[in-house]
Residue frames as qw, qx, qy, qz and C-alpha x, y, z in Angstrom:
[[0.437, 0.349, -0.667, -0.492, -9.78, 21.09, -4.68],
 [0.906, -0.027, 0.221, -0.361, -12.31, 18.17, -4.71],
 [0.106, 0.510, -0.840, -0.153, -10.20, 15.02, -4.78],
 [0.925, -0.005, 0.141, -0.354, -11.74, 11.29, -5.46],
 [0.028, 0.623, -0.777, 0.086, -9.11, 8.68, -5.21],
 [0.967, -0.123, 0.013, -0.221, -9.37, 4.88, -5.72],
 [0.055, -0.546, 0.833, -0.077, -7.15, 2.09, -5.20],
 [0.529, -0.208, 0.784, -0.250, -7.01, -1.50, -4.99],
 [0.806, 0.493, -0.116, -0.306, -7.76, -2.66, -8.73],
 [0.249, -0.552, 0.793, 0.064, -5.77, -5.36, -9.81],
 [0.662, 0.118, -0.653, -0.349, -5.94, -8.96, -11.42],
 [0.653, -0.103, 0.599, -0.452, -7.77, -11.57, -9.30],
 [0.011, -0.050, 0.967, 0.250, -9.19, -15.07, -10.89],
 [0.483, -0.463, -0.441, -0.598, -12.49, -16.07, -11.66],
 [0.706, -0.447, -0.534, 0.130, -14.27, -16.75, -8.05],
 [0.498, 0.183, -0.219, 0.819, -11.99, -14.19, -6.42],
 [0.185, -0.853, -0.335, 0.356, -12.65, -11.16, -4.38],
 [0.314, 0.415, -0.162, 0.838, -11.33, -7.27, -4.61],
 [0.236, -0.847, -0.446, 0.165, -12.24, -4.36, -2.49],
 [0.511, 0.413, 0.144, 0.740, -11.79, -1.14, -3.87],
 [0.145, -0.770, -0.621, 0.041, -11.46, 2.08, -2.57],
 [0.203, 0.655, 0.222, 0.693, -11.99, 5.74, -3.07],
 [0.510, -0.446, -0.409, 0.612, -10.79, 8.25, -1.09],
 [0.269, 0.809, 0.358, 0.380, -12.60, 11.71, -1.14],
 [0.455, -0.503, -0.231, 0.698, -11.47, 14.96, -0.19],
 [0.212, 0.199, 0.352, 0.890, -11.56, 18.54, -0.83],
 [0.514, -0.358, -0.091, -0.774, -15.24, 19.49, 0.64],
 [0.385, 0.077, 0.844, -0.365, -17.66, 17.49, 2.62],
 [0.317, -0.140, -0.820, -0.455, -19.73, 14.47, 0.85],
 [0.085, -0.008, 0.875, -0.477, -21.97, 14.28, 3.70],
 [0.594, 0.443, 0.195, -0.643, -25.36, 15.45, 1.70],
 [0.224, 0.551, -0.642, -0.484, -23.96, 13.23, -1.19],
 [0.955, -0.031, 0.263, -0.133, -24.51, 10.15, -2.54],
 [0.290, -0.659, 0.663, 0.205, -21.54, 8.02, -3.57],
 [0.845, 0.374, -0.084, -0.372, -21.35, 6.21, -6.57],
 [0.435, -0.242, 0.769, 0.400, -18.98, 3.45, -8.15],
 [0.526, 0.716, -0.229, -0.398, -19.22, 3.14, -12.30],
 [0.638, -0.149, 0.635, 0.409, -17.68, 0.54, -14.39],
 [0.717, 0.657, -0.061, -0.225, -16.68, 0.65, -17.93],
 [0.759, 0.010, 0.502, 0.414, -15.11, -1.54, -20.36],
 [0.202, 0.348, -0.399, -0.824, -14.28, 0.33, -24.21],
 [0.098, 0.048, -0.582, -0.806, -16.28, 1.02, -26.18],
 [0.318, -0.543, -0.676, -0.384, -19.09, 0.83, -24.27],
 [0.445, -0.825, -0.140, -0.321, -21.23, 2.94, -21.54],
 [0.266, -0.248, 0.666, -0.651, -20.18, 4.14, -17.75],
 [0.579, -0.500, -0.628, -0.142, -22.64, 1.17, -16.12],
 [0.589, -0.576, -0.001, -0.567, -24.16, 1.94, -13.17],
 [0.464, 0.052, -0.833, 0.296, -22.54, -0.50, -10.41],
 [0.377, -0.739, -0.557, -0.035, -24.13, 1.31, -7.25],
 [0.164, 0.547, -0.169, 0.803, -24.60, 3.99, -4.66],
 [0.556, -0.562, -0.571, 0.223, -24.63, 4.87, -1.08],
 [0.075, -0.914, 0.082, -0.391, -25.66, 8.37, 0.45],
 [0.240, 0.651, -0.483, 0.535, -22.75, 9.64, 2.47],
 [0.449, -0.360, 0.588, -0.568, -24.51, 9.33, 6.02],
 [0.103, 0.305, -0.942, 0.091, -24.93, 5.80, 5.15],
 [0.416, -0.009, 0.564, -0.714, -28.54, 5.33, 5.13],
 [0.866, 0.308, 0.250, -0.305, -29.01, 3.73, 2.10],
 [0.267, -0.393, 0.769, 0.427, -27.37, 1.66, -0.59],
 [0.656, 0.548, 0.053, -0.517, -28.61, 1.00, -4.28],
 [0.229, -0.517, 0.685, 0.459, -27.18, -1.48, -6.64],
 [0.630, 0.218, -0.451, -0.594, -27.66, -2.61, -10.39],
 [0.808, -0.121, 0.383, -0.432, -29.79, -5.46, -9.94],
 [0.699, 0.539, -0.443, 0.159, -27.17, -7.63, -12.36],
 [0.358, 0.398, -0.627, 0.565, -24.31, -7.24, -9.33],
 [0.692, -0.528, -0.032, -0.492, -26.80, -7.92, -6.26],
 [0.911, -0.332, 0.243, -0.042, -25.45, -10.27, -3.24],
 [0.872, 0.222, -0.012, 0.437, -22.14, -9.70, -5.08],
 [0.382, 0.436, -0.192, 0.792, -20.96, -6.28, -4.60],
 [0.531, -0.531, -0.575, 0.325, -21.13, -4.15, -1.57],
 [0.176, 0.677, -0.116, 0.705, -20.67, -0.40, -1.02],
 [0.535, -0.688, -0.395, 0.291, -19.74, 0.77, 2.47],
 [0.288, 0.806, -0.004, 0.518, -18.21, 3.60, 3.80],
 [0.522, -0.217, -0.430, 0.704, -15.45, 5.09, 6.58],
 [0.178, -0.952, -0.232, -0.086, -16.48, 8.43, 7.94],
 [0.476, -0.793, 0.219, 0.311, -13.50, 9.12, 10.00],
 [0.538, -0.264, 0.534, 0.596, -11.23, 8.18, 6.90],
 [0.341, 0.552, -0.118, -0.752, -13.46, 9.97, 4.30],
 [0.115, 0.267, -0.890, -0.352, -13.33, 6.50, 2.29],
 [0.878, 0.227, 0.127, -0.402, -16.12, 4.77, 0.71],
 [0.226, -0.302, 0.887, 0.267, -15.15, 1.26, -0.51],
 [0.691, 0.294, -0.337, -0.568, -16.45, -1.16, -3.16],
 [0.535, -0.247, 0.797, -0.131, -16.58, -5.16, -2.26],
 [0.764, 0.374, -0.424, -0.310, -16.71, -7.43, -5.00],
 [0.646, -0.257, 0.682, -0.226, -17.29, -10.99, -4.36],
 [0.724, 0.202, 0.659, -0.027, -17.37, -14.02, -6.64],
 [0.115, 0.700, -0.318, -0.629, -15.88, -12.01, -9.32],
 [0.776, 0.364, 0.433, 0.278, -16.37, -13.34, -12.98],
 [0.511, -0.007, 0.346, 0.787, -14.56, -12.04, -16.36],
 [0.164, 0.611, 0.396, 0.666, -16.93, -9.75, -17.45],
 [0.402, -0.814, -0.110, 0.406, -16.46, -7.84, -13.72],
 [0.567, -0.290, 0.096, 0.765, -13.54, -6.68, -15.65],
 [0.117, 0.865, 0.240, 0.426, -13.59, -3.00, -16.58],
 [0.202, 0.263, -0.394, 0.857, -12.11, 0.32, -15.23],
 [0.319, -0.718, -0.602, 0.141, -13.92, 0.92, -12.21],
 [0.114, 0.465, -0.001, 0.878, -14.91, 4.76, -11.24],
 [0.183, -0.471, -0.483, 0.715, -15.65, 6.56, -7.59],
 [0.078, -0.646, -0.450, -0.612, -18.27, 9.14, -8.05],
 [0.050, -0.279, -0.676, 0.680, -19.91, 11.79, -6.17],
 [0.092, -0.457, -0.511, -0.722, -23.76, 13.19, -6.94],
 [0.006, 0.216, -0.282, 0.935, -25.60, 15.60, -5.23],
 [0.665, -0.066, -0.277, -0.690, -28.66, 13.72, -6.08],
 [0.753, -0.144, 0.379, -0.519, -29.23, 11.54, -3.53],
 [0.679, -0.017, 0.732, 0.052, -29.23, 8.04, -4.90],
 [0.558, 0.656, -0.240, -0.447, -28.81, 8.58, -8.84],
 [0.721, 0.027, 0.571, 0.391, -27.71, 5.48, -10.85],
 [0.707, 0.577, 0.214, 0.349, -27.33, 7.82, -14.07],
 [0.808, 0.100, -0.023, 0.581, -23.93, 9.11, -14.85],
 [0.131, 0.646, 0.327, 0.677, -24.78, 12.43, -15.64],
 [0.617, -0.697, -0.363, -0.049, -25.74, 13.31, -12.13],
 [0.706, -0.584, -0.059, 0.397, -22.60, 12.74, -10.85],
 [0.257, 0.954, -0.071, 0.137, -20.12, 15.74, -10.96],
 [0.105, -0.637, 0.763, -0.032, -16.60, 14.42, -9.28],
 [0.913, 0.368, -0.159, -0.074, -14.89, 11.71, -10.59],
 [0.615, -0.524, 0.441, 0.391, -11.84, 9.57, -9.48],
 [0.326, 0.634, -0.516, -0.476, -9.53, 8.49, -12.18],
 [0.927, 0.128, -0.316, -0.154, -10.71, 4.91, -12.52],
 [0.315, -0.485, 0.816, -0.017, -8.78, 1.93, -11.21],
 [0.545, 0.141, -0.656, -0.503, -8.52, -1.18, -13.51],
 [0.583, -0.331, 0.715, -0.197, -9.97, -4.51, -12.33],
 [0.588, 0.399, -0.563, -0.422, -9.26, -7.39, -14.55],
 [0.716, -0.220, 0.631, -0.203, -10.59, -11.04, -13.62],
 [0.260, 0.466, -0.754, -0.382, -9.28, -13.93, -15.43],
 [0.871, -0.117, -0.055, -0.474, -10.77, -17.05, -16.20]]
């Protein structure tokens, strides 16, 4: 059973850091590409970025540049999300992804799904 596990959401201040992260299991991700999603209600999954399993590239909406980060553990199966300089409208459930497709920024793509972790930045 394909498992996609996050962690580390939480309330932070403006200016603040987090650093979420999603722990996969259940197959190998290594042909994959690894996403992260935000959403807020009542509006879209956004696109936050993605980075292919073997770590050779890394894509992110051009909105969250030089702020967020995507890396990844091999040996712990864990991809993480860095979020720097966090403002209020960072806040949203945040979602782990996996897509077969290589570097896809649209939702649809991706076929596992964590169950979101919140992150909520205050001003």
């Amino acid at each position: 059973q394909v498992q996609l596990v996050e962690s580390g959401g939480g309330l932070v201040q403006a200016g603040g850091s987090l650093r979420l992260s999603c722990a996969a299991s259940g197959r190998t991700f290594s042909s994959y590409g690894m996403g992260w999603f935000r959403q807020v209600p009542g509006k879209e999954r956004e696109f936050v970025g993605v980075a292919s399993w073997s770590g050779g590239s890394t894509s992110y909406a051009d909105s969250l540049k030089g702020r967020f980060t995507i890396s990844r553990d091999s040996a712990k199966n864990t991809v993480y999300l860095q979020m720097n300089s966090l403002k209020p409208e960072d806040t949203a459930v945040y979602y782990c992804a996996a897509t077969p497709r290589g570097d896809s920024r649209v939702a649809a793509a991706y076929i596992y799904w964590g169950q979101g972790t919140q992150v909520t930045v205050s001003s």
